[in-house]
C-alpha positions as CSV (number, residue, x, y, z in Angstrom):
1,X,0.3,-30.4,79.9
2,X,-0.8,-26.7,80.6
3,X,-1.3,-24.5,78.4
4,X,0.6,-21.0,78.7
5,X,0.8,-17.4,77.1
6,X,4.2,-15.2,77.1
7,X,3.1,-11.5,76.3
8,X,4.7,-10.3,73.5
9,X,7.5,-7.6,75.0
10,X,8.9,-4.6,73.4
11,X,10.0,-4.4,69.8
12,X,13.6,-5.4,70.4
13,X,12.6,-7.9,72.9
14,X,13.5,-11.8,71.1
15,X,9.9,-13.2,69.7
16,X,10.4,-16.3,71.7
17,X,11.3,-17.5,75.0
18,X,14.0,-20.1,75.5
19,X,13.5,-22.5,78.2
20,X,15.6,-25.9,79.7
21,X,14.9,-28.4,82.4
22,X,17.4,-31.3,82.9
23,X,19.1,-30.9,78.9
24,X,15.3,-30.8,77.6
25,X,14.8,-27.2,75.8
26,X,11.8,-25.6,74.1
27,X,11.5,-22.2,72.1
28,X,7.8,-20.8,73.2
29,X,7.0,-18.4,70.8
30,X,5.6,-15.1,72.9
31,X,2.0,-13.2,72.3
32,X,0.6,-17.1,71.4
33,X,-1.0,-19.4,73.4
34,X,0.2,-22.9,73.4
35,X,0.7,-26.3,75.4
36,X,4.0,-27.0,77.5
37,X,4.5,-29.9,80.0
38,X,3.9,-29.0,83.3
39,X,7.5,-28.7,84.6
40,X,8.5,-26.8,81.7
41,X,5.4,-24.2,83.0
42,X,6.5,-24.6,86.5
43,X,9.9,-23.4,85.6
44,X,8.5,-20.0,83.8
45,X,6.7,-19.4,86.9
46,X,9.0,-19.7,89.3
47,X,11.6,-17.5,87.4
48,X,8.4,-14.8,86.7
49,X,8.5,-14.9,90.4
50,X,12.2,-14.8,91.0
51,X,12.6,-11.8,89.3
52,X,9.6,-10.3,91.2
53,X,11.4,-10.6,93.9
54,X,14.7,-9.2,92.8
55,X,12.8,-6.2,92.1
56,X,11.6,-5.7,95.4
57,X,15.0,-6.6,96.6
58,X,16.4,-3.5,94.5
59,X,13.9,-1.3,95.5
60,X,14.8,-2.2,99.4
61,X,18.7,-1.6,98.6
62,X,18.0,1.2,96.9
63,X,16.0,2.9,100.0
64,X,18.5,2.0,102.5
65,X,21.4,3.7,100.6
66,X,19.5,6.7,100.7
């Protein structure tokens, strides 16, 4: 088990995070720390990093247009 924090987001951001690996799901509550097995953190890290990288993948597209 590892134990993870969501930040809270915005005020019209959902108050929890939904998450599924293989048909099992959990509802994380954000801005609270609290235990997850370790492939249900693995999964929130590797989309954290995922969408890193589309952002740096925008930013690219978006200078070569110009």
């Amino acid at each position: 088990m590892k134990s993870i924090l969501i930040p809270r987001g915005k005020s019209v951001d959902e108050p929890q995070q939904y998450v599924a690996v293989n048909g099992e799901a959990f509802i994380i509550p954000k801005g609270l720390k609290c235990e997850v097995p370790d492939y249900i953190a693995d999964e929130l890290q590797r989309a954290i990093e995922a969408g890193e990288q589309l952002e740096i993948t925008i930013s690219d597209l978006k200078k070569s247009v110009k």
